[in-house]
C-alpha positions as CSV (number, residue, x, y, z in Angstrom):
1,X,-93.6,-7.4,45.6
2,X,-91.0,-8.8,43.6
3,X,-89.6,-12.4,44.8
4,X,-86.3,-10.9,43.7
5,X,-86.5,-8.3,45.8
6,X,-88.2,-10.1,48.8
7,X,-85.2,-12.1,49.5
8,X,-82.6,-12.0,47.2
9,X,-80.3,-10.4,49.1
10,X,-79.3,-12.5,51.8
11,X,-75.8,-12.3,52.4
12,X,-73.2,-11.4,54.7
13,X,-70.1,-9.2,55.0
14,X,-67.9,-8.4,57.7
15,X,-65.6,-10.4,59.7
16,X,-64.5,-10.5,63.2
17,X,-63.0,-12.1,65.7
18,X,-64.5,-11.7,69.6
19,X,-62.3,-11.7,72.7
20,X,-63.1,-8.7,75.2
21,X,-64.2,-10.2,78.8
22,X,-66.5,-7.1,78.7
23,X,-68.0,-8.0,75.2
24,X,-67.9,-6.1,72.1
25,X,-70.3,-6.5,69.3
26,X,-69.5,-5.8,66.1
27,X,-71.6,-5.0,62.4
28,X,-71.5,-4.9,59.1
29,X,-74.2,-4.0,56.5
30,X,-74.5,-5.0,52.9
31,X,-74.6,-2.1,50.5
32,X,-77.3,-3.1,48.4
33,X,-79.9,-2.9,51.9
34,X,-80.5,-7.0,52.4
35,X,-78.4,-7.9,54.9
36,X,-79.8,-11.0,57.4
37,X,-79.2,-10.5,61.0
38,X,-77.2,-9.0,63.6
39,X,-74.2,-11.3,65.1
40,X,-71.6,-10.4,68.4
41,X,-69.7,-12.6,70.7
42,X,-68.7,-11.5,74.3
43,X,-66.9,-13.9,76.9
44,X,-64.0,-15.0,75.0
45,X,-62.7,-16.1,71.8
46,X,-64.8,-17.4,69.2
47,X,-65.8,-17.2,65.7
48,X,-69.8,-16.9,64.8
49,X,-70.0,-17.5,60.8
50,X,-73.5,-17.5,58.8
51,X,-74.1,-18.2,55.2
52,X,-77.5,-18.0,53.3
53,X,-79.9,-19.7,50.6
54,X,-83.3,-18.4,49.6
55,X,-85.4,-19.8,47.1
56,X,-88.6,-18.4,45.7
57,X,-90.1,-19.7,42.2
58,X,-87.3,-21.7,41.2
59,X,-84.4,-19.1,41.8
60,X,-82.0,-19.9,44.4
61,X,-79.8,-17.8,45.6
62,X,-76.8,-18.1,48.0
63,X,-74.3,-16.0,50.1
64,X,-71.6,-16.7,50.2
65,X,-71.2,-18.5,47.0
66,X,-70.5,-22.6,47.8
67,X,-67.9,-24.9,46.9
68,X,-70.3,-27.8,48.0
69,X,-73.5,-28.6,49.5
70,X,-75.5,-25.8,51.1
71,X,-73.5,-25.0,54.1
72,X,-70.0,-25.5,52.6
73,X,-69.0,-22.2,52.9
74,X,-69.2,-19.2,55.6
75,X,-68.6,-15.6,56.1
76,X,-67.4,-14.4,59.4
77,X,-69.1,-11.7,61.8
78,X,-72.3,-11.2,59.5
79,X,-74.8,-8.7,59.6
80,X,-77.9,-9.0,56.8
81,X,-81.7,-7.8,56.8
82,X,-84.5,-9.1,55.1
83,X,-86.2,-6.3,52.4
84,X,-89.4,-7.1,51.7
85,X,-89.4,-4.3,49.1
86,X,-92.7,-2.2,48.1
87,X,-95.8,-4.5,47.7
88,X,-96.9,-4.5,43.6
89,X,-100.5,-6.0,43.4
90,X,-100.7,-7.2,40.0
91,X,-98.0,-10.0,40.7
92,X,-100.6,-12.0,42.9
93,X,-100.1,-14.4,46.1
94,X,-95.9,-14.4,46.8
95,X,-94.1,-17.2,48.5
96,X,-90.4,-18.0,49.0
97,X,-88.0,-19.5,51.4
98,X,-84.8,-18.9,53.0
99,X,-82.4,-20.5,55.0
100,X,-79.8,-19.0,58.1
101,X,-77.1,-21.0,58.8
102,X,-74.6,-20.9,61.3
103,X,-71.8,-22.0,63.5
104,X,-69.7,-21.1,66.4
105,X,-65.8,-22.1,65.9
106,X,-63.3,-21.4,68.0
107,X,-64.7,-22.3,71.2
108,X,-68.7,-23.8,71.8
109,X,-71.2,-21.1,72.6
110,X,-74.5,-20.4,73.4
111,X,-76.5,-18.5,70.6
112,X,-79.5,-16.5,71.2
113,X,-81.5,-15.2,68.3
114,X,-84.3,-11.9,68.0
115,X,-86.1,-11.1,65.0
116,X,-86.6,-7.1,64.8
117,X,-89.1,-5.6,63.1
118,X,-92.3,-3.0,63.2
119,X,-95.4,-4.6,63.2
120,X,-97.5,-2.6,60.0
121,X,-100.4,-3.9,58.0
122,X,-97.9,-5.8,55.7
123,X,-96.4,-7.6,58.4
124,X,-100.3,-8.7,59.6
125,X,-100.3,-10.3,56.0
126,X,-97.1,-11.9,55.5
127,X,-98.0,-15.6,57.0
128,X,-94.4,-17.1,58.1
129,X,-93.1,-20.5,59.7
130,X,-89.9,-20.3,61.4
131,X,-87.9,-23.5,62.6
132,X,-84.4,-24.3,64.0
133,X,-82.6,-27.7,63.2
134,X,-79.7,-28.1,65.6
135,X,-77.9,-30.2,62.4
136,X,-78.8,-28.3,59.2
137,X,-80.6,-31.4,57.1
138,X,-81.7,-32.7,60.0
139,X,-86.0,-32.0,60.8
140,X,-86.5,-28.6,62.4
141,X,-88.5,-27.9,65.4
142,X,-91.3,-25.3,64.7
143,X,-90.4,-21.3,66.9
144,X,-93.0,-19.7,65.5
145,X,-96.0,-19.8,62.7
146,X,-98.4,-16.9,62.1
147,X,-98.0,-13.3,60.8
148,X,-95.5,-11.4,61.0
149,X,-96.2,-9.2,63.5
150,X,-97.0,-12.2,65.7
151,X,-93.4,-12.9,65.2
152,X,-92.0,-9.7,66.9
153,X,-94.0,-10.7,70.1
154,X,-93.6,-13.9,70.1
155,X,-89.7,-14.0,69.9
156,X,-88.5,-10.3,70.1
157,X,-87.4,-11.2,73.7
158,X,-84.8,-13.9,72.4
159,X,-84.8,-17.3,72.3
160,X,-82.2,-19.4,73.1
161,X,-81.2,-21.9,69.7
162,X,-79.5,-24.5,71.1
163,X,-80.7,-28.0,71.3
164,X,-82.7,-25.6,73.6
165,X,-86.5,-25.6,73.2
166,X,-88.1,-28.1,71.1
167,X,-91.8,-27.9,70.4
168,X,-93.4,-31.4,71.1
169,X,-96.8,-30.8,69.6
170,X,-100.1,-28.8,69.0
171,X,-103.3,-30.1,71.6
172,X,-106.6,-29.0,70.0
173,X,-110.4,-28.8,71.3
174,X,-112.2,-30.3,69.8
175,X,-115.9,-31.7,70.3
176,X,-114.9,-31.6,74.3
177,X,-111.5,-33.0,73.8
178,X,-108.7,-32.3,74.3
179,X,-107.0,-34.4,71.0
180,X,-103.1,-34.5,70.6
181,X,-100.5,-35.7,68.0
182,X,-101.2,-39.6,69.8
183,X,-104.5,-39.8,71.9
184,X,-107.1,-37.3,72.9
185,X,-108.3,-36.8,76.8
186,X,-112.0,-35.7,77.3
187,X,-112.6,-32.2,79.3
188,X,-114.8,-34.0,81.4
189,X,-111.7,-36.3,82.5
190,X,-109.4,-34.3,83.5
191,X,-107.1,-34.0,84.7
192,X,-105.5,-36.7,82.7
193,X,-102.6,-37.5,80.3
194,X,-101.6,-36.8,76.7
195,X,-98.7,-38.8,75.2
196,X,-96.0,-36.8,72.4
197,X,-93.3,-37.7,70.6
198,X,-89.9,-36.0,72.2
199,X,-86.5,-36.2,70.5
200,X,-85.9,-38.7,73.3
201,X,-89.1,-40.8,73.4
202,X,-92.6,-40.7,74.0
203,X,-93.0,-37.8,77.0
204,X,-96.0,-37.7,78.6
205,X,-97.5,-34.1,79.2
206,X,-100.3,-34.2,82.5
207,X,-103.3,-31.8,81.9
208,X,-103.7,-31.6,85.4
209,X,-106.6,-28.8,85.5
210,X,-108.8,-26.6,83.6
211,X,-110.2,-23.7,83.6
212,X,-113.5,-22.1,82.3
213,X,-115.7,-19.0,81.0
214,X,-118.9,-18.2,82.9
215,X,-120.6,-20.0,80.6
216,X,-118.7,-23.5,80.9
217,X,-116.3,-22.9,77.8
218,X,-112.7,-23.7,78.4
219,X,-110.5,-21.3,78.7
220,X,-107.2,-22.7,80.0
221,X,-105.1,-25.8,81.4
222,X,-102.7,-26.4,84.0
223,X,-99.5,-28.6,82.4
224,X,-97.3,-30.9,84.2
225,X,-94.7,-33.9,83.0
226,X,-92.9,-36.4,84.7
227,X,-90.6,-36.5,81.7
228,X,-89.9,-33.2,80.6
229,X,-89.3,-29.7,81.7
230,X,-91.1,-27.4,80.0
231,X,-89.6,-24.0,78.0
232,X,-93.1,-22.8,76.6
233,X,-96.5,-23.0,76.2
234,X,-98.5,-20.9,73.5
235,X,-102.0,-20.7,74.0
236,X,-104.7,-19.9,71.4
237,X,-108.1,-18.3,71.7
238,X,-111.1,-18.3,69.7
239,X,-112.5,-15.1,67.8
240,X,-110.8,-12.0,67.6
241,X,-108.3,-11.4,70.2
242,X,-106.3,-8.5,71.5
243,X,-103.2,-7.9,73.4
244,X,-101.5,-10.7,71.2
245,X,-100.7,-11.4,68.0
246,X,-102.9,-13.7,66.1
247,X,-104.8,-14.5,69.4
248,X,-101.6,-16.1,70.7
249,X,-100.6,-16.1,74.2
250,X,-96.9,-17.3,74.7
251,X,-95.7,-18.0,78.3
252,X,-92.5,-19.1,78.6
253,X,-91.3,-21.4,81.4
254,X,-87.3,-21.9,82.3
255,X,-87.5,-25.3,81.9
256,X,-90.0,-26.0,84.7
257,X,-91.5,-29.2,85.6
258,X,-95.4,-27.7,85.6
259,X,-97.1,-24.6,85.1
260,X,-100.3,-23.1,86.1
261,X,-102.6,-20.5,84.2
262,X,-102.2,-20.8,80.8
263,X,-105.1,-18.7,79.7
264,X,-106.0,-17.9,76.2
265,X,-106.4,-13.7,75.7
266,X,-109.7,-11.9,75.6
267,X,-111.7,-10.5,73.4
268,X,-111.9,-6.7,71.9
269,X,-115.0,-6.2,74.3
270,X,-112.3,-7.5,77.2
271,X,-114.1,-10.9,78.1
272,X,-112.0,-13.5,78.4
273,X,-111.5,-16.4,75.2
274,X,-112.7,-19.5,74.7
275,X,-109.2,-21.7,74.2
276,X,-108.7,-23.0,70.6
277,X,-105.5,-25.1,70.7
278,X,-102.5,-25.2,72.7
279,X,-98.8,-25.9,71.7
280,X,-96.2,-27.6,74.2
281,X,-92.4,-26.8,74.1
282,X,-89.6,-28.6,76.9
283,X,-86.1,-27.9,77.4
284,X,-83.4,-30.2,75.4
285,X,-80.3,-31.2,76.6
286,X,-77.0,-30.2,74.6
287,X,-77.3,-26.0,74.3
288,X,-74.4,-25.2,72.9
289,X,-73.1,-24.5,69.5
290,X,-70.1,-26.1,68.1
291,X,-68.2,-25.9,64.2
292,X,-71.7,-28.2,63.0
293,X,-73.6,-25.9,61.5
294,X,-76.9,-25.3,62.6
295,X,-80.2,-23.6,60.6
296,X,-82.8,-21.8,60.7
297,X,-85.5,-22.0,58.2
298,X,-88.1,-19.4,57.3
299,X,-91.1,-19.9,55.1
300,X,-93.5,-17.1,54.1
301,X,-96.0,-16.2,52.1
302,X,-98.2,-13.3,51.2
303,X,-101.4,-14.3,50.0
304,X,-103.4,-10.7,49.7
305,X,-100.8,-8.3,48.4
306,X,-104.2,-5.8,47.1
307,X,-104.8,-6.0,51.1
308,X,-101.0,-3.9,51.4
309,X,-100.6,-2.5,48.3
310,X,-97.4,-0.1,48.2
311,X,-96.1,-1.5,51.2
312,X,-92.7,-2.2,52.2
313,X,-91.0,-3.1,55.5
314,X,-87.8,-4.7,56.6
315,X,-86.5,-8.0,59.0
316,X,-83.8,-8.2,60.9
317,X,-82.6,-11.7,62.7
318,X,-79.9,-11.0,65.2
319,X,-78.1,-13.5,66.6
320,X,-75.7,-12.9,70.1
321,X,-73.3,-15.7,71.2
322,X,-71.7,-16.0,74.5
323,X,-68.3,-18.8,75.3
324,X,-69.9,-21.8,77.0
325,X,-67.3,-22.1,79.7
326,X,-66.9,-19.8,82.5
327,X,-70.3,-17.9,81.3
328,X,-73.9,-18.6,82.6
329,X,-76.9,-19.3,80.1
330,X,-78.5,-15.8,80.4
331,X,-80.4,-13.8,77.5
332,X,-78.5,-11.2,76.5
333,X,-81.4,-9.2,75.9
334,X,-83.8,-9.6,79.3
């Protein structure tokens, strides 16, 4: 798997220029088979631009090319996809990085964004980290880290990129505890409190209930805050899971002020989990996207290429954006 290949090409082509009341989306594919993402507007008139960086061992490459600072420059209306080429074992553990900005001129909007993918044995392997900064150079909030695959479910639904959903912090058990990014709360005391850093302040997250296997093993919690809505919860089991991705369960919350039943998945035998860790998202204020550009950043690595070994497979990221005024904050694709 050449790093050359994995993400050299990401670039854009196209341009257009959005304005139907009914919505039109519009593509454009880069010859060469790299594009990076899928972009329409509907709702009025706006202009969604994207430009690209990836590094991997020192090369950097960018689309299109800059006149300053990484994003100086766009191109309008783009469609790209991620190759990840055919896997070549000799070249050993791969890594790189890669970098989606983008902006919506013209008029604010709201921007949704989907990976699409298939999930395959290569996409089990490739280990990837995926953040969104609502200022490029600004610190990202964390959407997703695990495989690939994991990935598709978690975010194949769409996600909103505002200011949207920012993830406050991972809760782990530990020992009986419960320990956070701050302090730690004892099983035995719940239901109790856990304190996180938000963008606004310390929010407190209330762990208001558990629940528990047969044989006394935690399983779930029950999450409320006095100082945040929540967007998201994902919840990870023990062991080998199934009907999730790298033993994830992701529920996902419409900014509520609580939620009940967040359960880690079961087992291949169908018994339930024991619960692992826990990570808590709330709702930002601030969800649309102006002329700043905004990023997203994607890490990955694949550390056993003999494990895929003449494998290939492809990423798209697709992005939708919909005119703030006169339109409601619906995902396009639910």
């Amino acid at each position: 798997m050449s790093r050359r290949t994995l993400l050299r090409g990401l670039g854009a082509a196209g341009a257009a220029s959005v304005g139907a009341a009914t919505g039109v989306a519009t593509h454009a594919t880069l010859r060469d088979g790299e594009p990076f993402g899928t972009l329409a507007a509907e709702s009025g008139t706006l202009d969604l631009d994207l430009a690209t960086r990836s590094v991997a061992d020192g090369d950097v490459t960018e689309f299109p090319t800059q006149d300053g600072p990484f994003p100086s420059s766009f191109a309008s209306e783009p469609t790209a996809t991620v190759d990840f080429g055919t896997v070549d074992p000799e070249r050993g553990r791969e890594s790189g990085h890669a970098t989606l900005a983008f902006r919506v001129c013209g008029n604010p909007g709201r921007v949704w964004f989907r990976p699409v993918g298939s999930a395959s044995g290569l996409a089990d392997e490739l280990h990837v980290e995926l953040s969104h900064a609502a200022t490029c150079g600004d610190p990202g909030a964390t959407l997703y880290e695990g495989s690939l695959s994991g990935l598709f479910d978690a975010l194949g639904d769409g996600v909103q990129l505002g200011a949207g959903c920012v993830r406050l912090g991972r809760v782990e058990l530990e020992g009986g505890a419960l320990v956070g990014p701050n302090d730690s709360l004892a099983v035995d005391d719940v239901p109790g409190a856990l304190t996180f850093d938000g963008p606004d302040g310390p929010v407190e997250i209330e762990v208001t209930a558990g629940h528990f296997k047969d044989d006394g093993e935690l399983r779930g919690v029950d999450l409320a805050s006095p100082d945040a809505a929540l967007c998201r919860v994902d919840v990870k089991g023990g062991g080998k899971q199934t009907g999730s991705r790298d033993g994830v369960e992701t529920y996902r919350l419409d900014c509520a002020d609580g939620a009940t039943d967040l359960l880690a998945g079961t087992n291949p035998g169908g018994r339930p989990s024991g619960l692992s860790h826990f990570d808590v998202y709330a709702c930002a204020d601030g969800d649309c996207v102006g002329c700043e550009p905004a990023c997203l950043e994607l890490d990955w690595t694949l550390r056993n290429p003999r494990e895929v070994a003449g494998e290939s497979l492809t990423l798209d990221f697709e992005l939708f954006a919909r005119q703030c005024r006169h339109s409601d904050a619906r995902n396009p694709w639910r």
